[in-house]
BAVO-321985 format. One line per 8 residues: their letters; for each residue x, y, z of N, C-alpha, C. Coordinates in pm, 1 decimal. Example, Ala and Ser with C-alpha at 12.3 -4.5 7.8 and 13.67 -1.06 7.14 Angstrom:
<recs>
as> 1319.0/-569.0/780.0/1230.0/-450.0/780.0/1320.0/-330.0/780.0; 1285.0/-225.0/708.0/1367.0/-106.0/714.0/1290.0/3.0/787.0
</recs>
This chain:
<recs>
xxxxxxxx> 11170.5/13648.4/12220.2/11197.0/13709.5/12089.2/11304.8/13628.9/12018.4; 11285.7/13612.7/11881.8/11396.4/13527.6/11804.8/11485.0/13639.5/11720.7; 11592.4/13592.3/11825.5/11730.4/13687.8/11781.0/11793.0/13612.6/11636.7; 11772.7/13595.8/11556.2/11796.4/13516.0/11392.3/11929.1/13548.6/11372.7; 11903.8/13704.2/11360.9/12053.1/13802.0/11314.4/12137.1/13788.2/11400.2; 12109.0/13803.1/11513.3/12251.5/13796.2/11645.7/12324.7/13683.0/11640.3; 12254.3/13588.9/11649.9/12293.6/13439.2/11662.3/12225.4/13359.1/11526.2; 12269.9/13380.0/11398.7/12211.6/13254.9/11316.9/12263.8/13131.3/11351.7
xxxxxxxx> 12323.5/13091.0/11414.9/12353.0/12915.1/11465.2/12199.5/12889.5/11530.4; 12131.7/12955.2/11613.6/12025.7/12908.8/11620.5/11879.4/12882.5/11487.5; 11963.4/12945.4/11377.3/11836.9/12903.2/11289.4/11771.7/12768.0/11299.7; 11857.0/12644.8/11284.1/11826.0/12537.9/11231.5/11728.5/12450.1/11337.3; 11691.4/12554.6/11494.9/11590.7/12504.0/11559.7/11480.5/12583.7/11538.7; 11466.2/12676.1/11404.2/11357.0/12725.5/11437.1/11266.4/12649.6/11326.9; 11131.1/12669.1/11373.1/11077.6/12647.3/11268.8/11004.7/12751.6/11156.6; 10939.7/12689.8/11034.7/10917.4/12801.5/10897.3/10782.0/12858.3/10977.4
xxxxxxxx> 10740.4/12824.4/11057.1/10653.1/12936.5/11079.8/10665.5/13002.4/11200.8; 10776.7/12933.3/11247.9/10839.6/13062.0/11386.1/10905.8/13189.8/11307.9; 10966.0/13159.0/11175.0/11043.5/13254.0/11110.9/10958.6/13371.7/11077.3; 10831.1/13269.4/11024.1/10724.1/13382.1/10920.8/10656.5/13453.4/11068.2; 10647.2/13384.7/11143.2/10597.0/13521.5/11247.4/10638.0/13596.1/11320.4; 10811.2/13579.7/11313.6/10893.9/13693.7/11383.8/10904.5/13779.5/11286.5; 10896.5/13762.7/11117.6/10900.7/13855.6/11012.3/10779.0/13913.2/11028.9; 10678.6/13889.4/11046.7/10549.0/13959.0/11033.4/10526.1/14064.0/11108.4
xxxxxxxx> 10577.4/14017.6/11259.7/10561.8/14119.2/11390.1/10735.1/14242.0/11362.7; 10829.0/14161.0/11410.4/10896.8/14233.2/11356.0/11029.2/14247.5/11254.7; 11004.0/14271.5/11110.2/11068.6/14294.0/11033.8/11148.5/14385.7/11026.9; 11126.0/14494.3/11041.9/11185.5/14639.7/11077.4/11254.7/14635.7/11110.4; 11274.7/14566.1/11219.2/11417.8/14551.6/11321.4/11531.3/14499.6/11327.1; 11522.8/14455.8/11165.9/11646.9/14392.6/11096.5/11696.4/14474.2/11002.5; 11841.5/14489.6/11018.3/11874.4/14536.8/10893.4/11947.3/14479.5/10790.5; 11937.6/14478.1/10694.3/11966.1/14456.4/10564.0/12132.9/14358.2/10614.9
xxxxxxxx> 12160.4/14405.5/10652.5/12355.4/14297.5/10664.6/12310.2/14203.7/10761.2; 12170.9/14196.4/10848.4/12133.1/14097.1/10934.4/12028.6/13963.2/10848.9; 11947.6/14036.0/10758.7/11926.4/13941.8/10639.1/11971.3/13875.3/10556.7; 12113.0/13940.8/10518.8/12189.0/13859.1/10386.2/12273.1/13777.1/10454.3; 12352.4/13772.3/10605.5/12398.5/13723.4/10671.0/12312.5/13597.2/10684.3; 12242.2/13572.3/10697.2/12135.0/13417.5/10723.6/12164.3/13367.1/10621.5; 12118.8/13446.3/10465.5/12158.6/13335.3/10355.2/12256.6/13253.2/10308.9; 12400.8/13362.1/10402.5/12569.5/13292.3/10438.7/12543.0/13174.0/10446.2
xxxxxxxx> 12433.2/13127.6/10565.4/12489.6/12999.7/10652.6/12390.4/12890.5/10580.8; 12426.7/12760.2/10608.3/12351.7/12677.7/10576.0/12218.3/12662.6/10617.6; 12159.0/12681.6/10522.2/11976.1/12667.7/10562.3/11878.8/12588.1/10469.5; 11784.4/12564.3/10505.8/11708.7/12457.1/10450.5/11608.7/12567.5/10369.1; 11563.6/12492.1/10196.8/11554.7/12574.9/10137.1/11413.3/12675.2/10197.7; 11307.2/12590.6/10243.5/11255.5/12654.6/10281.8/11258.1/12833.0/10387.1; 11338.0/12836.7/10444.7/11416.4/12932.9/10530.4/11420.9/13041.7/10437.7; 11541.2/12926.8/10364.1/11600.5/13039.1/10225.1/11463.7/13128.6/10128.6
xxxxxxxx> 11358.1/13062.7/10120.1/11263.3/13110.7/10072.2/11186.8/13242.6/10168.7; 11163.0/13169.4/10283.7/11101.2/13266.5/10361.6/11194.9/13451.9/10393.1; 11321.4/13397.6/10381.6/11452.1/13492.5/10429.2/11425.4/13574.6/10303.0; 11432.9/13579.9/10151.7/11429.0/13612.1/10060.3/11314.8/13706.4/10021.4; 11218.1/13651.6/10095.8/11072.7/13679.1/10095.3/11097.9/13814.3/10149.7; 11168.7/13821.6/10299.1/11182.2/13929.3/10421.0/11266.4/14040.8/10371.5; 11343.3/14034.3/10276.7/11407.4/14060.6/10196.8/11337.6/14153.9/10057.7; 11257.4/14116.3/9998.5/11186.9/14155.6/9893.2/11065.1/14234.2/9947.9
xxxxxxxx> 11021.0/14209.7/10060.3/10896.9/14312.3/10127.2/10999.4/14409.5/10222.8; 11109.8/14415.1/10263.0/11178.0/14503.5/10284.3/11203.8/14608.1/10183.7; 11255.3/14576.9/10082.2/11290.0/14684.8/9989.0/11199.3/14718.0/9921.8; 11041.3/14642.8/9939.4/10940.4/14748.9/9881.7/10885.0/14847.1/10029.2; 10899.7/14802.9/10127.4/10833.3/14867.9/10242.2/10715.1/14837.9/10278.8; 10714.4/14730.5/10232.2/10567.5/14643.1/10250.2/10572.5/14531.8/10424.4; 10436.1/14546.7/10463.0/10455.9/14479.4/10563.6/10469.6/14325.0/10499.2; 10535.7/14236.9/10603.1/10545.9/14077.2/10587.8/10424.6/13997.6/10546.2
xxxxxxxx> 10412.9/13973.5/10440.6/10282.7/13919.6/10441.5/10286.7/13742.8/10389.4; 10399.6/13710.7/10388.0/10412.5/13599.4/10337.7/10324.8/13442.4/10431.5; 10263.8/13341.0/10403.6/10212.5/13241.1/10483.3/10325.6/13074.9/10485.8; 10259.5/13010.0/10502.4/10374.3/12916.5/10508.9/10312.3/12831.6/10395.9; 10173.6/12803.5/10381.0/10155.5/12780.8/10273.6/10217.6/12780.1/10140.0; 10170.1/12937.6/10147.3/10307.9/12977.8/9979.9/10420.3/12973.8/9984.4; 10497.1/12964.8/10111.7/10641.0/12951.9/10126.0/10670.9/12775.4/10046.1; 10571.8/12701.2/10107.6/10582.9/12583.8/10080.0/10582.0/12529.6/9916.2
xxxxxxxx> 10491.2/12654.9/9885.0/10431.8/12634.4/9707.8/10558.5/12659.9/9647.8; 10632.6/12744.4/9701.1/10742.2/12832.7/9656.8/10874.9/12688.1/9633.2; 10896.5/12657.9/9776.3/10956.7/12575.7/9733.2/10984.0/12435.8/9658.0; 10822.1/12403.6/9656.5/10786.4/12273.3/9597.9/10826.5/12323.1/9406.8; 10794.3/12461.3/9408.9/10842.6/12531.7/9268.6/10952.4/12529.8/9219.2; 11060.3/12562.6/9290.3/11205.3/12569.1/9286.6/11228.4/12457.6/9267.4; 11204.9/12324.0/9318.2/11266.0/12227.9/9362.6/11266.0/12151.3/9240.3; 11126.7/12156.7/9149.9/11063.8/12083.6/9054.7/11110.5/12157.6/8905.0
xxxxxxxx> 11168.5/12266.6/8911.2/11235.3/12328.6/8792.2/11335.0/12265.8/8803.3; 11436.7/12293.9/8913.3/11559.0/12237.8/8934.3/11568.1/12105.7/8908.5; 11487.3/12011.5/8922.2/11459.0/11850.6/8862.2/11436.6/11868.7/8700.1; 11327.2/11974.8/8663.5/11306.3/11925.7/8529.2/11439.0/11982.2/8445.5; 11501.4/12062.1/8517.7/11600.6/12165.9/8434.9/11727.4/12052.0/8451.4; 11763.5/11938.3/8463.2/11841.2/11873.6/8547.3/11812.8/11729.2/8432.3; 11715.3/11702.4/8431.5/11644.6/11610.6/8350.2/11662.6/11644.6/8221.7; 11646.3/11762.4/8152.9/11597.3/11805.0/8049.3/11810.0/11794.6/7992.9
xxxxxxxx> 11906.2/11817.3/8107.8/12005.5/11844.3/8053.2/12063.9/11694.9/8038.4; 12034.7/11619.6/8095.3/12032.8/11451.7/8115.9/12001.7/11367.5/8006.6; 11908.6/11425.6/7971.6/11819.6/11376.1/7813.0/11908.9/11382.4/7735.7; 11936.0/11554.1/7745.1/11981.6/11583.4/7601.3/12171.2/11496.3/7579.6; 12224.8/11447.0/7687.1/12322.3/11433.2/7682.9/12325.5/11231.5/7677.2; 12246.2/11185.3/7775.2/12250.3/11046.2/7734.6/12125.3/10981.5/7624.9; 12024.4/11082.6/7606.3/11902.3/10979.5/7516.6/11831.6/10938.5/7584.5; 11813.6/10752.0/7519.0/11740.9/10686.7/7609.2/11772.9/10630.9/7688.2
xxxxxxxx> 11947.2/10653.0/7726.9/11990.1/10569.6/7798.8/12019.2/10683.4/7987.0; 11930.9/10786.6/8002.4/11915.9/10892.9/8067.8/11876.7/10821.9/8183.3; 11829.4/10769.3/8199.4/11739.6/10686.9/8342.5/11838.2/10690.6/8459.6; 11899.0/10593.2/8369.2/12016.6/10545.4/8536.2/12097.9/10658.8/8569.9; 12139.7/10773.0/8481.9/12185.7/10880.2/8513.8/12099.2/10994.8/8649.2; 11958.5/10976.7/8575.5/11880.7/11081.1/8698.0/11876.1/11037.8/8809.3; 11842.1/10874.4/8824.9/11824.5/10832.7/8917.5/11923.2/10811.8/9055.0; 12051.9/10844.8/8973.8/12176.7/10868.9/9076.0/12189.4/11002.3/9190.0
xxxxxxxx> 12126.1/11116.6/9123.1/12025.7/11190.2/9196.1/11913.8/11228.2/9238.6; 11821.6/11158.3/9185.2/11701.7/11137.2/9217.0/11632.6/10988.7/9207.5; 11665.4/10961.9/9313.9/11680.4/10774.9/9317.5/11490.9/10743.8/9350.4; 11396.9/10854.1/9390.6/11292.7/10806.8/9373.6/11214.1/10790.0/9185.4; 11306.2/10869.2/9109.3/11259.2/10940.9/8991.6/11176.5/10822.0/8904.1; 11067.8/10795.3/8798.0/11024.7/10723.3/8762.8/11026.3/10740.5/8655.4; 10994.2/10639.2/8536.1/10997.0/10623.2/8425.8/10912.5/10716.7/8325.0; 10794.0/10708.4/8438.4/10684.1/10759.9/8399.5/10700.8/10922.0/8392.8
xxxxxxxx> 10745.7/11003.9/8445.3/10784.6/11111.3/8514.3/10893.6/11195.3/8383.1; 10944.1/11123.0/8313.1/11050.1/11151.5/8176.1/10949.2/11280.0/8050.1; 10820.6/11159.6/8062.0/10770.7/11279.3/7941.4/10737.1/11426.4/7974.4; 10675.9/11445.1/8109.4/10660.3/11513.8/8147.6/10741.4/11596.7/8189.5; 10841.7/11595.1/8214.0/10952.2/11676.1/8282.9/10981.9/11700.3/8089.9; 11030.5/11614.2/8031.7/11081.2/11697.5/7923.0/10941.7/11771.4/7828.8; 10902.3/11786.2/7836.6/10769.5/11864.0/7782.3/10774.2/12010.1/7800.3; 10848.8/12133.2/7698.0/10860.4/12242.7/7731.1/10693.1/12298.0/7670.6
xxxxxxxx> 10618.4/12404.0/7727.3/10528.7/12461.7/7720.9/10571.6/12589.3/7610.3; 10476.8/12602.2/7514.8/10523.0/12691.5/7469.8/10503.8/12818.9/7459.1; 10546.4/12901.2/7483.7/10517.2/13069.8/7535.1/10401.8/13128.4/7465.3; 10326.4/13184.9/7565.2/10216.2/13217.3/7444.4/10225.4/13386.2/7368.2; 10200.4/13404.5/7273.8/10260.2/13474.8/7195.5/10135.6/13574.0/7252.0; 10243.7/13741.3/7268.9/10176.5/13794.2/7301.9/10165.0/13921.4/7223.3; 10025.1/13977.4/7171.2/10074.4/14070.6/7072.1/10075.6/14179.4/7142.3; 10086.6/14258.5/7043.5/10180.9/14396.7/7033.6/10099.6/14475.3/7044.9
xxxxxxxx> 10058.9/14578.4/7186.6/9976.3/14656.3/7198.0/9996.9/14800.5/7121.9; 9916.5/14794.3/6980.0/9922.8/14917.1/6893.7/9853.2/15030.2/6942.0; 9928.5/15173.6/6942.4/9829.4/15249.6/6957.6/9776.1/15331.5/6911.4; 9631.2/15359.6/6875.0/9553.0/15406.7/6780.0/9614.6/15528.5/6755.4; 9580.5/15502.5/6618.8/9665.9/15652.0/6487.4/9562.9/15739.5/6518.0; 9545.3/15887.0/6528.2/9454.4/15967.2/6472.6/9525.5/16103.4/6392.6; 9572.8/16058.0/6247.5/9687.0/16140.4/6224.3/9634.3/16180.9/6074.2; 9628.3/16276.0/6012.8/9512.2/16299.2/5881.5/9524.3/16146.9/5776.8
xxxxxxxx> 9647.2/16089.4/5716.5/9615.4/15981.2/5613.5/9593.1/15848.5/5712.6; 9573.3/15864.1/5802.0/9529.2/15721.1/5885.5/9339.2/15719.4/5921.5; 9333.4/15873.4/5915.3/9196.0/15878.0/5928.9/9106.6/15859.2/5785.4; 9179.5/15927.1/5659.9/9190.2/15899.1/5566.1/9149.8/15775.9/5520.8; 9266.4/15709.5/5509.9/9213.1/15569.7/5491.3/9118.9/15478.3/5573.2; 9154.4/15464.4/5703.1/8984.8/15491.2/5781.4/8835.3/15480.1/5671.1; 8821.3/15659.7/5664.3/8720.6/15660.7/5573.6/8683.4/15579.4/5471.0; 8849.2/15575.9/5343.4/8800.8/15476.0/5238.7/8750.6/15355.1/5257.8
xxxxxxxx> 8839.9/15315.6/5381.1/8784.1/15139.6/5372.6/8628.5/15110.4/5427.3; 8612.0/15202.8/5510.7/8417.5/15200.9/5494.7/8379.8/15186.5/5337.8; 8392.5/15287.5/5278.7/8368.4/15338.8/5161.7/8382.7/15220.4/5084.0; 8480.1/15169.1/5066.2/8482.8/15055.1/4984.3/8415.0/14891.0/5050.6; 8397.6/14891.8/5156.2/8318.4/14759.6/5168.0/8182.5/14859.6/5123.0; 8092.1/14977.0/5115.0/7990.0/14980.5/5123.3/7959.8/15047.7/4964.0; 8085.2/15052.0/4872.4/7989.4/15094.8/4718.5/8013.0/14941.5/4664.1; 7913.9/14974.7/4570.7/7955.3/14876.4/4458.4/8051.8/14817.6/4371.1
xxxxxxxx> 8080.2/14735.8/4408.4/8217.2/14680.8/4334.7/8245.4/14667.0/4199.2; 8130.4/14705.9/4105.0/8086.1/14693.0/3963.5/8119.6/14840.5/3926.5; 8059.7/14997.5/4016.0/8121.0/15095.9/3966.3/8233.8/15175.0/3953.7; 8213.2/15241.4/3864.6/8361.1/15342.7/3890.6/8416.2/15380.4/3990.2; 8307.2/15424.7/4110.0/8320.8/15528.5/4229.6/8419.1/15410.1/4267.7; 8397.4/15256.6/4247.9/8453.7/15141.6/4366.8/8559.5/15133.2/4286.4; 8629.5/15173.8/4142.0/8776.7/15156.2/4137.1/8807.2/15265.4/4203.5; 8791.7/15411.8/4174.2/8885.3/15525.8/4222.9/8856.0/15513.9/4415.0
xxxxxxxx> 8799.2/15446.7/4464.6/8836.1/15424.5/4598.6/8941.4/15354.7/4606.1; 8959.5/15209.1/4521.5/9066.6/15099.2/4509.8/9211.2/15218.1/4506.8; 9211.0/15263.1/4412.6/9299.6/15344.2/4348.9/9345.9/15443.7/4487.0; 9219.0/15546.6/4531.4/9304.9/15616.2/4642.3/9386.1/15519.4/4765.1; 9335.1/15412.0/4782.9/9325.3/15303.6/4893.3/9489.6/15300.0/4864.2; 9512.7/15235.2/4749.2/9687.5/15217.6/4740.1/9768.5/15351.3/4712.1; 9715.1/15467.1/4695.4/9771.9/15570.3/4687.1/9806.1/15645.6/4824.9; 9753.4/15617.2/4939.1/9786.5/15648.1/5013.4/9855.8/15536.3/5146.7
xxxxxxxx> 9808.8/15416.6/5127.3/9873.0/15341.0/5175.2/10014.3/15338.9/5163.7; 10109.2/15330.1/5005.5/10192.1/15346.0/4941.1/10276.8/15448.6/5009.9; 10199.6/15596.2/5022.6/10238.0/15715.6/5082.9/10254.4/15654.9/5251.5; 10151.1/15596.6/5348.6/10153.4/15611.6/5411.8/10320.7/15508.4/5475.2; 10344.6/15380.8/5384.0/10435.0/15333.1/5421.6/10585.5/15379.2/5363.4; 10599.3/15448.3/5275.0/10706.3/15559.8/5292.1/10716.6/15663.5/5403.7; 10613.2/15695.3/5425.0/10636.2/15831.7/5569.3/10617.0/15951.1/5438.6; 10557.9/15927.2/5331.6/10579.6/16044.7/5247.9/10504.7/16186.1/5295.4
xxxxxxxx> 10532.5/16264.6/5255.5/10472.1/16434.7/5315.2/10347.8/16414.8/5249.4; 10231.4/16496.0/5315.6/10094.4/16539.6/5270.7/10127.4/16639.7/5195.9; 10036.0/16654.5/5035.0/10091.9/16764.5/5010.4/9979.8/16858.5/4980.9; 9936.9/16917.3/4973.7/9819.8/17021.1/4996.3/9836.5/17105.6/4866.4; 9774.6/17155.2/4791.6/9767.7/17285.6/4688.1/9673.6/17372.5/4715.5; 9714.5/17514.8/4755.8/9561.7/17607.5/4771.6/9592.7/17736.1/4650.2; 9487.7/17829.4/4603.2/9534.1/17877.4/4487.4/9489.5/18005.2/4591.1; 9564.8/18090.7/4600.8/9519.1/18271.6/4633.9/9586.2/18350.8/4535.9
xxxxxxxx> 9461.7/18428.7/4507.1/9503.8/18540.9/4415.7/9534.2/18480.9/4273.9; 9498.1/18376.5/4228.9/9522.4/18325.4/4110.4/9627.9/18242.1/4089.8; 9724.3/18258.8/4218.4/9794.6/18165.5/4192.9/9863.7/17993.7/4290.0; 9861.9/17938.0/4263.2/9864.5/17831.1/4333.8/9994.6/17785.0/4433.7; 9996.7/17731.4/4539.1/10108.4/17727.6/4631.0/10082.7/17603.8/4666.2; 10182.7/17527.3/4737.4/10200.5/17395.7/4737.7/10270.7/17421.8/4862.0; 10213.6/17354.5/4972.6/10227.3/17305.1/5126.3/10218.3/17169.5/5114.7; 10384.4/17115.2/5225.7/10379.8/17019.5/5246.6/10383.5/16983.5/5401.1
xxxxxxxx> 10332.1/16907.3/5449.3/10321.6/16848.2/5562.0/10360.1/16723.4/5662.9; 10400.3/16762.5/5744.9/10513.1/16572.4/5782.2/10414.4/16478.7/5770.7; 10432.8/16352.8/5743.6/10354.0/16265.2/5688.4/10244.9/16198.3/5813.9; 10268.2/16227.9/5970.6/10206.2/16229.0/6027.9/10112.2/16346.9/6154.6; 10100.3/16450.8/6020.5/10058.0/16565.6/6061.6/9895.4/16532.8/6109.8; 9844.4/16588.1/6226.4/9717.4/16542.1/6283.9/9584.8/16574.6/6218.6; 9480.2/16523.9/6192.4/9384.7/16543.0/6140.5/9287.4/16680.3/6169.5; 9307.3/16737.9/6283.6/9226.9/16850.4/6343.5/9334.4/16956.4/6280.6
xxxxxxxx> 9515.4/16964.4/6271.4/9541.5/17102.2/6229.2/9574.2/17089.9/6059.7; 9543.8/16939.2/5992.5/9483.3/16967.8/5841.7/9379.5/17029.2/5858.5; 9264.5/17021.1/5872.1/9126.9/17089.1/5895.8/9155.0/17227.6/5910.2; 9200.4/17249.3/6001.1/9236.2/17422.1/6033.6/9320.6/17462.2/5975.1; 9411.1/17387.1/5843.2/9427.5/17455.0/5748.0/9393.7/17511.0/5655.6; 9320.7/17375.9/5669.0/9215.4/17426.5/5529.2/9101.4/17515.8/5559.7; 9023.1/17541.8/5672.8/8941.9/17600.3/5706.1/9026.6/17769.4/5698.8; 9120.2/17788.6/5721.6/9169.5/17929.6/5676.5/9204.0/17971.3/5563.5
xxxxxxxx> 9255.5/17844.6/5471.9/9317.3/17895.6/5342.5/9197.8/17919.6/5311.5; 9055.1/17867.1/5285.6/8934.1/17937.8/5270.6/8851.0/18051.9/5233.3; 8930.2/18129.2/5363.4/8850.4/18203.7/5410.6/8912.1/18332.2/5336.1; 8841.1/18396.3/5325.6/8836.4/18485.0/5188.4/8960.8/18651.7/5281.5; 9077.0/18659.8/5121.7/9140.9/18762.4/5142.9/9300.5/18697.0/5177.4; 9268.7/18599.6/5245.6/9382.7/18529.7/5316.7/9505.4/18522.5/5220.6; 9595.3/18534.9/5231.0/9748.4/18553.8/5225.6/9831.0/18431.8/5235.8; 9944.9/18417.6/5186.8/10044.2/18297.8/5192.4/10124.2/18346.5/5319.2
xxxxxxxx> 10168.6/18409.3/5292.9/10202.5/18515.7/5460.3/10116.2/18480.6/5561.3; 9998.2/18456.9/5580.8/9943.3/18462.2/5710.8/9940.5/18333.6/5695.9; 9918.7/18221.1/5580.8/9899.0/18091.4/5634.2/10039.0/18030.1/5667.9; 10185.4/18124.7/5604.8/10310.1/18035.0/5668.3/10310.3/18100.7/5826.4; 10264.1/18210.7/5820.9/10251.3/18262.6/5997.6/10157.0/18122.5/6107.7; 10115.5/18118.0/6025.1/9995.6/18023.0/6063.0/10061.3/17874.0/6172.1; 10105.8/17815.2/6016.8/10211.2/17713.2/6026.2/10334.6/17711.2/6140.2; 10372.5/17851.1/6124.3/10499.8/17829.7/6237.0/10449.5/17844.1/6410.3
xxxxxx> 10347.7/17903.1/6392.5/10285.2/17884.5/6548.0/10238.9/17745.3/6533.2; 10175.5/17683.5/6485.4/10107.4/17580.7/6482.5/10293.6/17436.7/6488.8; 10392.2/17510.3/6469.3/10509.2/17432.2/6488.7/10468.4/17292.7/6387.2; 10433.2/17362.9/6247.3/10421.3/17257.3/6152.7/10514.9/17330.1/6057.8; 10621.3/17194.9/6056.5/10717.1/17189.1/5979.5/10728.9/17167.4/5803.4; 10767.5/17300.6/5719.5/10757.2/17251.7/5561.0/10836.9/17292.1/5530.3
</recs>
């Protein structure tokens, strides 16, 4: 059994896949001040990768699943940022006269090797997951814009669509209130509504103010169960 934690002086005879298979079998049996203790001592990065690894499937509770493969990918990763990130600060400080500078630490480094390392990729832009309105003037306009790709652009009907189109757009980018007029008993009342009041309890407003006999009283009763604010 490889005692790592008891004795890390023996790390530096083990090898990356003696490590990855004492983590695999048993991980468990380390605790947390026996892991961070390894990263203390001098280790080769690979180690450091694999240790980190034992480390990160610990605190999810995941078994070890790491290979030496990807340990290897891992570090060939690290290693090659740390060059281009190294390069890129080299550039910016000598020009073209950068060469003999990298090469003082990286004495294999090539000429050829410059464009590429300085070559940042550029992030790809990611949009903005919107999520669908279903709120009465969103459905609203909805409707018109069918409406207007499908009348005629020559008649009337196709200006007063134009016309509602910016009339509620206008409204809709203020946040302005819906405002409703129903007339009972001869006389007319004016309900307003938060500007993103839902399309199903407009409907069931209107489907009661309707309905014959109905009262301003029962439709503000209405409203306050319905926790619509005027």
């Amino acid at each position: 059994m490889v005692q790592i934690a008891v004795e890390p002086i023996q790390l530096p005879h083990l090898t990356a896949q003696d490590l990855i298979e004492e983590f695999t079998s048993n991980l468990n049996r380390y605790s947390w001040t026996d892991l961070f203790n390894v990263l203390d001592h001098d280790i080769t990065p690979i180690v450091k990768v694999i240790v980190r690894a034992a480390i990160h499937f610990k605190e999810g509770e995941k078994p070890f699943t790491l290979t030496l493969e990807r340990a290897i990918s891992r570090v060939n990763q690290i290693q090659n940022t740390k060059r281009k990130n190294f390069v890129r600060r080299t550039f910016k400080k000598w020009g073209l006269f950068c060469m003999q500078e990298i090469t003082k630490v990286y004495p294999d480094y090539l000429e050829e090797m410059l464009p590429v390392d300085l070559l940042i990729k550029k992030k790809k832009f990611k949009a903005k997951k919107i999520k669908p309105r279903d709120d009465f003037r969103a459905r609203q306009l909805a409707k018109y814009d069918i409406a207007y790709h499908t009348t005629d652009s020559s008649s009337r009907e196709f200006n007063r669509i134009c016309e509602r189109i910016a009339s509620l757009t206008h409204a809709d980018i203020k946040k302005a209130a819906i405002h409703l007029v129903v007339t009972l008993s001869g006389e007319k009342h004016l309900y307003c509504f938060p500007w993103n009041t839902g399309e199903k309890e407009i409907k069931e407003f209107h489907s009661l103010a309707n309905k014959a006999g109905i009262t301003h009283d029962q439709l503000s009763q209405y409203r306050i169960c319905k926790a619509i604010r005027f």
